[in-house]
ROSE-4610 file (N, C-alpha, C; in Angstrom, 1 decimal, always signed):
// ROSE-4610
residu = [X/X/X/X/X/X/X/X/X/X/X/X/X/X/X/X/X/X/X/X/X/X/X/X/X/X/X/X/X/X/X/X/X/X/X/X/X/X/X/X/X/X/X/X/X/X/X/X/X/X/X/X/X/X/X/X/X/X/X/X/X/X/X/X/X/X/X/X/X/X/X/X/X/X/X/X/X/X/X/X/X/X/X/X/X/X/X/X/X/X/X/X/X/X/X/X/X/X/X/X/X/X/X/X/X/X/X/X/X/X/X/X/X/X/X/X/X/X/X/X/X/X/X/X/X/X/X/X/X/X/X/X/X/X/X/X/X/X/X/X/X/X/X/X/X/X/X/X/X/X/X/X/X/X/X/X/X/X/X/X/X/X/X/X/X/X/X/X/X/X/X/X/X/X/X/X/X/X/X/X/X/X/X/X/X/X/X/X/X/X/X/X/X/X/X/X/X/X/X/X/X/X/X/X/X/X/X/X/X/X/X/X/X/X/X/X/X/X/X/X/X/X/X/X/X/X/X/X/X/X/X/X/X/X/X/X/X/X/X/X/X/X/X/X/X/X/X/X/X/X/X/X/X/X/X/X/X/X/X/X/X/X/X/X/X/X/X/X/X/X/X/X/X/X/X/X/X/X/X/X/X/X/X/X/X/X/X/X/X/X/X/X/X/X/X/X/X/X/X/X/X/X/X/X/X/X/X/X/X/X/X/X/X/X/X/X/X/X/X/X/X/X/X/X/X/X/X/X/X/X/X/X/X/X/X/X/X/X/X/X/X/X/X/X/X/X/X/X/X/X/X/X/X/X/X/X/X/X/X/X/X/X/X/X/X/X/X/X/X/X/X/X/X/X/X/X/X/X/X/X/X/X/X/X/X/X/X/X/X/X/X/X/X/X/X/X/X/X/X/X/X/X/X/X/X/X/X/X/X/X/X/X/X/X/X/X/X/X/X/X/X/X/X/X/X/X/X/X/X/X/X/X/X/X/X/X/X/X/X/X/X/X/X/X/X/X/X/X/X/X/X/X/X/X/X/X/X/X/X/X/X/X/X/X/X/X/X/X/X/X/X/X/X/X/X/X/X/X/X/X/X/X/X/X/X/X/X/X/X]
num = [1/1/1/2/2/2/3/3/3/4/4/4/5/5/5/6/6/6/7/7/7/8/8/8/9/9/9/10/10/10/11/11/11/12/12/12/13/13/13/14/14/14/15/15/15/16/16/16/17/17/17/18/18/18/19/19/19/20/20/20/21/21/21/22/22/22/23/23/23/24/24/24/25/25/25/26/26/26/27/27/27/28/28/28/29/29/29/30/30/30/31/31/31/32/32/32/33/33/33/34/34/34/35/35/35/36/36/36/37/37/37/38/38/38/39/39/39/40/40/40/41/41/41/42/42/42/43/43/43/44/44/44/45/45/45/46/46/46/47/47/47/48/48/48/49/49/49/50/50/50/51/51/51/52/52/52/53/53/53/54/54/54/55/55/55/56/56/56/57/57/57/58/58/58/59/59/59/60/60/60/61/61/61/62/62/62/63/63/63/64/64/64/65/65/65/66/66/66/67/67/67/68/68/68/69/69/69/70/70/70/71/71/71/72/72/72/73/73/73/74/74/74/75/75/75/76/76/76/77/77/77/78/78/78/79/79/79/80/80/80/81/81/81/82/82/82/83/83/83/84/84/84/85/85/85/86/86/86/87/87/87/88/88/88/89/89/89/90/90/90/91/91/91/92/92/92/93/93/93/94/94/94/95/95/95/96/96/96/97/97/97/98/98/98/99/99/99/100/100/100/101/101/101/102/102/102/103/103/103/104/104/104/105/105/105/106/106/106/107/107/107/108/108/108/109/109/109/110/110/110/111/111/111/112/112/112/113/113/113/114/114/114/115/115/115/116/116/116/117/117/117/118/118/118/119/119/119/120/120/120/121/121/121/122/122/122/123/123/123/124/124/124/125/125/125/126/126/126/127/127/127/128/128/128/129/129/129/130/130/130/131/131/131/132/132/132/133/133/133/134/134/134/135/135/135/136/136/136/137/137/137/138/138/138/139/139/139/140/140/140/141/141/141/142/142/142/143/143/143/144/144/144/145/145/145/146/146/146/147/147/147/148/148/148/149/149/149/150/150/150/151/151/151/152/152/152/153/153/153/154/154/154/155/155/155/156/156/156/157/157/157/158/158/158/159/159/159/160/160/160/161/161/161/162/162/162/163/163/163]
x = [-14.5/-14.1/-12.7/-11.7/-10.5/-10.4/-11.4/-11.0/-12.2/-13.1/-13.6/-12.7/-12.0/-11.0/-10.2/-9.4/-8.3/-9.1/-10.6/-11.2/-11.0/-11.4/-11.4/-10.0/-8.9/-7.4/-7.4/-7.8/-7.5/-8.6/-9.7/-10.2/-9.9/-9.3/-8.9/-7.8/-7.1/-5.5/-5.8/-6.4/-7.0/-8.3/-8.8/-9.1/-8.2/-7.3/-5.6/-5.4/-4.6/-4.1/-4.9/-6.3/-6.6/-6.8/-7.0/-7.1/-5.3/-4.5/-2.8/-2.9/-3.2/-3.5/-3.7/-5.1/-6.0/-5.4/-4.8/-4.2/-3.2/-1.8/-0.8/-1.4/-2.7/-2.8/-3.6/-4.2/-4.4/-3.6/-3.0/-1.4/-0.8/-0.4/+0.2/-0.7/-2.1/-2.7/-2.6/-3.3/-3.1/-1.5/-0.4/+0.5/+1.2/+0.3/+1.1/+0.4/-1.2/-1.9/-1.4/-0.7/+0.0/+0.3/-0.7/-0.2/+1.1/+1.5/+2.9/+2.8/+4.2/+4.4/+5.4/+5.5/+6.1/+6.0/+6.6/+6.3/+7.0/+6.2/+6.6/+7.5/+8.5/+9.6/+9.2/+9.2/+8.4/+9.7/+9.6/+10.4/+10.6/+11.4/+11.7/+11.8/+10.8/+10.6/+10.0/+9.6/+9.0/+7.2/+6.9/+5.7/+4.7/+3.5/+2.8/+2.2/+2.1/+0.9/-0.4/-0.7/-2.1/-3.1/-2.8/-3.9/-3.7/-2.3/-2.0/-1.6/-1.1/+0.0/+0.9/+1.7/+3.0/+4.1/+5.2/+6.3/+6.6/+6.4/+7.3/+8.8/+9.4/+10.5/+11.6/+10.6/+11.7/+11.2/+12.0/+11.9/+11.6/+12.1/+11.9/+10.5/+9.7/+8.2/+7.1/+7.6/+6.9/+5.7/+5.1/+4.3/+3.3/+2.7/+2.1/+1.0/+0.1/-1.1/-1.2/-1.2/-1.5/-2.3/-3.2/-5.0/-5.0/-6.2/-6.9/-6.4/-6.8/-6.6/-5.1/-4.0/-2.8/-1.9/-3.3/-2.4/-1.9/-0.6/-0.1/-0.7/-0.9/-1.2/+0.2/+1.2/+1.7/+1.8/+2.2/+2.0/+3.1/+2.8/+4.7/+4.8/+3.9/+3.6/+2.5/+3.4/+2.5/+1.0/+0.6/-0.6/-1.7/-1.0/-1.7/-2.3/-1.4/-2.1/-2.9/-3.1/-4.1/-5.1/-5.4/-6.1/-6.7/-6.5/-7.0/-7.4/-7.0/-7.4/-8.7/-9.9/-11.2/-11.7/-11.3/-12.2/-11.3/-10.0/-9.5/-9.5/-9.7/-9.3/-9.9/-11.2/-12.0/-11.0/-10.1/-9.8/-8.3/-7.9/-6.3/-6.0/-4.7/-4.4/-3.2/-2.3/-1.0/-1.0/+0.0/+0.4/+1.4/+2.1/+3.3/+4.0/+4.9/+5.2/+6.8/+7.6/+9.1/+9.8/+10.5/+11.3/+11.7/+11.3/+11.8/+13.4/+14.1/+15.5/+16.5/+15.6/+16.7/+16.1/+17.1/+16.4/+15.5/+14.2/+13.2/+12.0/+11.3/+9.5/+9.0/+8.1/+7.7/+6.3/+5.4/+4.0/+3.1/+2.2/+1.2/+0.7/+1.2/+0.7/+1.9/+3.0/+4.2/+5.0/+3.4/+4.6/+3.8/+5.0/+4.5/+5.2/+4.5/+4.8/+5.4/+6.2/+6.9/+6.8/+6.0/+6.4/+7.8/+7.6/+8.9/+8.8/+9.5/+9.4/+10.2/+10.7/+9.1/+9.0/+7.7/+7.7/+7.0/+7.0/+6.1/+5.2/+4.2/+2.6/+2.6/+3.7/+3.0/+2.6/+2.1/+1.3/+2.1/+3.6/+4.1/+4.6/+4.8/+4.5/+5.5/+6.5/+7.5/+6.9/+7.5/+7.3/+8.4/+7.5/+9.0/+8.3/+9.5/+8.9/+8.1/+6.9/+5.9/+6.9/+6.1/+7.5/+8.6/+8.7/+10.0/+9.6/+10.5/+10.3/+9.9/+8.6/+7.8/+7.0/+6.7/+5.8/+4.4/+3.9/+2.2/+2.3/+0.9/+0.0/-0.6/-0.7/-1.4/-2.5/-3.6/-5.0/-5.2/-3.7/-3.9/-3.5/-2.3/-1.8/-2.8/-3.8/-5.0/-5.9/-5.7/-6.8/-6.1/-5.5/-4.4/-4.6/-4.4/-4.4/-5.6/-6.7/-8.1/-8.0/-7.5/-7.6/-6.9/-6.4/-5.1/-5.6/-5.1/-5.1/-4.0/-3.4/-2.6/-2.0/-0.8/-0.7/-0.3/-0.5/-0.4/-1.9/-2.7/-4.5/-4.6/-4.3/-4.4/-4.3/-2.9/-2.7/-2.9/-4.2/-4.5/-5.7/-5.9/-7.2/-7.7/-9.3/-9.8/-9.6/-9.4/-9.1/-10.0/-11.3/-12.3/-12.7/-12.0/-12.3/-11.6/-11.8/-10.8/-10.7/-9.3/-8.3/-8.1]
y = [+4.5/+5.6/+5.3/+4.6/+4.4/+3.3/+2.3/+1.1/+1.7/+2.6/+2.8/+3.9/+5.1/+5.8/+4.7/+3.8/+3.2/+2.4/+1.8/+1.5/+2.4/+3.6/+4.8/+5.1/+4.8/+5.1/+4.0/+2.7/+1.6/+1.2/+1.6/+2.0/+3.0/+4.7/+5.4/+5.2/+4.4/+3.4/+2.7/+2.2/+0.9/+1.2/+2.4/+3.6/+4.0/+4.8/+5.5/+4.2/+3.3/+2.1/+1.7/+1.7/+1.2/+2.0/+3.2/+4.2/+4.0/+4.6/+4.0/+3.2/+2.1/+0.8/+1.2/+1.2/+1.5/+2.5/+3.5/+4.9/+4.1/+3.1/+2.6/+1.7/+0.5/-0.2/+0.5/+1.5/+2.2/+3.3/+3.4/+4.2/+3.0/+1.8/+0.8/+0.4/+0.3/-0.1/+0.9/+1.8/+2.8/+3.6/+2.9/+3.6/+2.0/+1.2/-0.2/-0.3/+0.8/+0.5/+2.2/+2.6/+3.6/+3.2/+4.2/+3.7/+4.0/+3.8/+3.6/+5.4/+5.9/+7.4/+7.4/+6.2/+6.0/+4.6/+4.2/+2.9/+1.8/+0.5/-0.6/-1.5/-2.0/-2.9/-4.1/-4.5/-5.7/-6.8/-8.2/-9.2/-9.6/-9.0/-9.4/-10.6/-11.4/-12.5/-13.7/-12.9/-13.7/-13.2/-11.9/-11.3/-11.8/-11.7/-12.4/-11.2/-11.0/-9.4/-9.7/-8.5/-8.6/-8.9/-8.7/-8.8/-10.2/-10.1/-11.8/-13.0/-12.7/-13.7/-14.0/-12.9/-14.0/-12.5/-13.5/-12.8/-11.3/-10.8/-9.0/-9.0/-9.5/-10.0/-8.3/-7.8/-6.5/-5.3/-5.1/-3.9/-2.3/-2.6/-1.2/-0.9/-2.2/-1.9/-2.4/-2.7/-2.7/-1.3/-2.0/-0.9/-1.3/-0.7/-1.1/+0.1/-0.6/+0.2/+0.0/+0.9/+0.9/+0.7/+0.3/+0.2/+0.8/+1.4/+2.3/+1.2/-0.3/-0.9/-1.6/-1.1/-1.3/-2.2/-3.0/-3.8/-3.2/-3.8/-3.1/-4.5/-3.8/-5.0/-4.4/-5.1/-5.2/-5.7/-5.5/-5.2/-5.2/-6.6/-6.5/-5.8/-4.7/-4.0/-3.1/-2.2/-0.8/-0.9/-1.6/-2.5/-2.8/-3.9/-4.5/-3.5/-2.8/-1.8/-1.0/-0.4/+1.0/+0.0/-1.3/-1.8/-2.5/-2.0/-3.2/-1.5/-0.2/+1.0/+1.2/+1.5/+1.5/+0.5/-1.0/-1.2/-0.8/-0.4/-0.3/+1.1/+1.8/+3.3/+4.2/+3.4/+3.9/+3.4/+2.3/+1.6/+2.4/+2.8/+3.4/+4.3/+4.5/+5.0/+6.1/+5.3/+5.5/+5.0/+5.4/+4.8/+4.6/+3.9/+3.8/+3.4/+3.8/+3.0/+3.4/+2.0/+2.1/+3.0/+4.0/+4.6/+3.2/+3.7/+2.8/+2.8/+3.8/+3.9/+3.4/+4.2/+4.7/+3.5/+3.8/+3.2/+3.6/+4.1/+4.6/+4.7/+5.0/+5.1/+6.4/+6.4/+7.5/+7.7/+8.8/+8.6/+8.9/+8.3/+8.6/+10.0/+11.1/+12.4/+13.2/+12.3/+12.7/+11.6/+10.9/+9.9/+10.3/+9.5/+10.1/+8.6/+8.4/+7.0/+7.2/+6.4/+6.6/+5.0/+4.8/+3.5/+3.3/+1.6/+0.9/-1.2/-1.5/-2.7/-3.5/-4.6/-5.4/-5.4/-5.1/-5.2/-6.5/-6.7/-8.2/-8.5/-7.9/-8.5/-8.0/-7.2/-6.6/-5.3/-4.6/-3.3/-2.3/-2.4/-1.5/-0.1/+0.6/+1.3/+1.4/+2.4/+2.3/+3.4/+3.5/+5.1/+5.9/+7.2/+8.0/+9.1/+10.3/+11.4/+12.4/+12.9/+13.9/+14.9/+15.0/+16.0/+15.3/+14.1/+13.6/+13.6/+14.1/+14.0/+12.7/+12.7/+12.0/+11.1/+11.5/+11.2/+11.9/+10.2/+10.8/+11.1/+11.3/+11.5/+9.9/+9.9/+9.0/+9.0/+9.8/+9.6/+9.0/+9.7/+9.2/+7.6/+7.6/+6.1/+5.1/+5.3/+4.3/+4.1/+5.5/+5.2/+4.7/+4.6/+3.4/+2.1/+1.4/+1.0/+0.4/+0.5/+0.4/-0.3/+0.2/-0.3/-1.2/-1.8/-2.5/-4.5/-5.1/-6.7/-6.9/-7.6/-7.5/-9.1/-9.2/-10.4/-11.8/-11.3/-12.4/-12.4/-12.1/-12.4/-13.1/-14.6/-15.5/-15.9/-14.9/-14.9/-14.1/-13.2/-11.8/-12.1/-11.9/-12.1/-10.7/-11.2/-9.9/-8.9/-7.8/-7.3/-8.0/-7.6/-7.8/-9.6/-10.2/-11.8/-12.1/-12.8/-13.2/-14.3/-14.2/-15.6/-16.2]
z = [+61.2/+60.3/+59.7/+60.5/+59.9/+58.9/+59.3/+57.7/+56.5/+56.5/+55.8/+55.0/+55.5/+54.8/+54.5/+54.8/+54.0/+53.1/+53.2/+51.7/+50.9/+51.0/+50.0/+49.5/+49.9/+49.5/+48.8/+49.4/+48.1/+46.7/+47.1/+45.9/+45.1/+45.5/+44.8/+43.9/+44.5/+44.3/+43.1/+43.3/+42.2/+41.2/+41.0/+39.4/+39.4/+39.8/+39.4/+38.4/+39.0/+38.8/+36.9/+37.4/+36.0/+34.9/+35.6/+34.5/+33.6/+34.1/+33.9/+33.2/+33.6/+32.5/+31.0/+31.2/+30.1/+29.0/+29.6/+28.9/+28.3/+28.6/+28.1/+27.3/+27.6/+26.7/+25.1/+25.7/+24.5/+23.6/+24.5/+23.5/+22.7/+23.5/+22.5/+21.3/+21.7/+20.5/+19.2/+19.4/+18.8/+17.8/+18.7/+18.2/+17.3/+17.3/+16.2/+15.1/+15.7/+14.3/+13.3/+13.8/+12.9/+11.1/+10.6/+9.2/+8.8/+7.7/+7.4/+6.5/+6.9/+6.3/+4.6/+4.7/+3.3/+2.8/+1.8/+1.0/+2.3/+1.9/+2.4/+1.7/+2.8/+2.3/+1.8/+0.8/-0.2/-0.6/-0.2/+0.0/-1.6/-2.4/-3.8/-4.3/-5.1/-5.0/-4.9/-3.7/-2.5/-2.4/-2.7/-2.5/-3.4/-3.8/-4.4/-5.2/-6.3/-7.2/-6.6/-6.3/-5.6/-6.6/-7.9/-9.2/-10.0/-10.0/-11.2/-10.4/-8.9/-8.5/-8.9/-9.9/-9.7/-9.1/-8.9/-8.0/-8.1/-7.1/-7.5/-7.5/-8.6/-8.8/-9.3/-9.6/-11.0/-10.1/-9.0/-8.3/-9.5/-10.8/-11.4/-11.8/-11.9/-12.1/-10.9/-9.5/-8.6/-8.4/-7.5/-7.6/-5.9/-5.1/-3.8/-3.6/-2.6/-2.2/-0.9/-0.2/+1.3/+1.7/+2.5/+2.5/+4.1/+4.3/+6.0/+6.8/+6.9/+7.8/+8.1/+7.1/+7.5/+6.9/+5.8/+4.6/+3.7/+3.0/+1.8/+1.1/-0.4/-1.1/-2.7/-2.8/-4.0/-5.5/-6.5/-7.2/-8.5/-9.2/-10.2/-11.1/-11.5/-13.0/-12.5/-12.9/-12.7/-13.3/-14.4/-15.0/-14.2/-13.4/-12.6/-11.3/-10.9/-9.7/-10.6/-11.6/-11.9/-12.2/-12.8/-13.3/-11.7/-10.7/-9.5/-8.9/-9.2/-8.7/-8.1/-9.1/-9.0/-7.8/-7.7/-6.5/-5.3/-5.5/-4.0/-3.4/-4.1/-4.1/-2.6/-2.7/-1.4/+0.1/+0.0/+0.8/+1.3/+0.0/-0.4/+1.0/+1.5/+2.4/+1.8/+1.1/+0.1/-1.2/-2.3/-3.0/-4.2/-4.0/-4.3/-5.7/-6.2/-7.8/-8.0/-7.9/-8.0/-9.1/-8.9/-9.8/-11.3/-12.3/-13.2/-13.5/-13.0/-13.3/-12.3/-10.8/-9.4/-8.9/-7.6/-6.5/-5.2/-6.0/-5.1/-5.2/-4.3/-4.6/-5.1/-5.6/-6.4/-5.7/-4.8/-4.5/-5.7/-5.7/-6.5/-7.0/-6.4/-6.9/-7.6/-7.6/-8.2/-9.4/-9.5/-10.7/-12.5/-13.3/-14.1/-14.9/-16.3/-16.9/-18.4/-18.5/-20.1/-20.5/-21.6/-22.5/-22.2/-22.2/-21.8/-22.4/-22.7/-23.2/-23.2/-22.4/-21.8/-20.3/-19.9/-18.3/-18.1/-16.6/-16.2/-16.9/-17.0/-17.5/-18.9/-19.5/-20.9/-20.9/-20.1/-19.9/-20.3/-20.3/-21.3/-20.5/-19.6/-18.5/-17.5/-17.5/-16.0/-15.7/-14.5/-13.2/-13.3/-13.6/-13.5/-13.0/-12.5/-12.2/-13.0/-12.4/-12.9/-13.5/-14.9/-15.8/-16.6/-16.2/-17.1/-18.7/-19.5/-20.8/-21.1/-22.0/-22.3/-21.4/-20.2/-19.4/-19.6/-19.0/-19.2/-17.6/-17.1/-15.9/-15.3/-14.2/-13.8/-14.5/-14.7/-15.3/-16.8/-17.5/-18.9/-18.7/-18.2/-18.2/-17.4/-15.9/-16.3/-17.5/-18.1/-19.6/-20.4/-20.6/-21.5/-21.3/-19.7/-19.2/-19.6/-19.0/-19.4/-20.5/-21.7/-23.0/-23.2/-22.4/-22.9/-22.7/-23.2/-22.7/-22.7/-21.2/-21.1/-21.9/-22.7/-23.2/-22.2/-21.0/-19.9/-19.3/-20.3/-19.2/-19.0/-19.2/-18.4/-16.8/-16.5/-15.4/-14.5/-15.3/-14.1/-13.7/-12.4/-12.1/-11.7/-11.4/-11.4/-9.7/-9.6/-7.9/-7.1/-7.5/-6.2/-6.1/-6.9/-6.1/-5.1/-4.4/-3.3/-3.3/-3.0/-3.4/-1.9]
């Protein structure tokens, strides 16, 4: 009777034990896959445009997309992100577009765009706040967008290929 009770203490010991485990290794998982609650810090220079490849060099026309599984994909011209919109949008978590003046991020439900010349790619387009005198809307400025070639098409490729 006595070594079969101290089996049962050390098996009860040893579910406790893994349940504990399991609970911390799934708290840690869980809490690294936390999406991000505001814009990501983007290496100036250094980043690659998710649409043209070339450098996100001009912080006043950056621009980023959060995606569900935790990638940011950036962006050197507000152009280039509304124009890469449509295939990622299902994917979008956030999204972001640098104050064209200040130094800050603007979210997508609060930006608003004024003609500006010259940006990265041509597209013509800074971020500014919803409301600023002579701002469009996000919807009009993708339909612009849409219409536009950018005079750097060479170097834009299309979103959904993969590089």
């Amino acid at each position: 009777m006595k070594g079969s009770a101290g089996s049962a203490v050390v098996l009860v010991l040893a579910l406790v034990t893994a349940l504990v485990v399991t609970g911390v290794v799934g708290y840690v998982v869980v809490a690294r896959g936390a999406l991000p609650t505001g814009p990501t810090e983007l290496v100036w220079d250094r980043t690659a445009c998710h649409a043209c490849r070339m450098h996100v060099g001009e912080p006043a026309f950056a621009a980023q997309i959060q995606l569900r599984d935790g990638r940011t994909l950036a962006f050197d011209d507000p152009g280039c992100l509304l124009l890469s919109l449509d295939a990622l949008r299902g994917d979008a978590h956030a999204i972001w577009f640098h104050h064209l003046r200040e130094p800050r991020w603007l979210r997508s439900d609060a930006v608003g765009f004024v003609a500006v010349e010259p940006t990265p790619m041509g597209f013509g387009l800074g971020a500014v706040d919803v409301g600023a005198e002579g701002a469009i809307p996000l919807a009009e400025a993708r339909a612009r967008i849409a219409g536009i070639q950018s005079p750097r098409a060479d170097a834009h490729v299309r979103p959904q290929e993969e590089r």
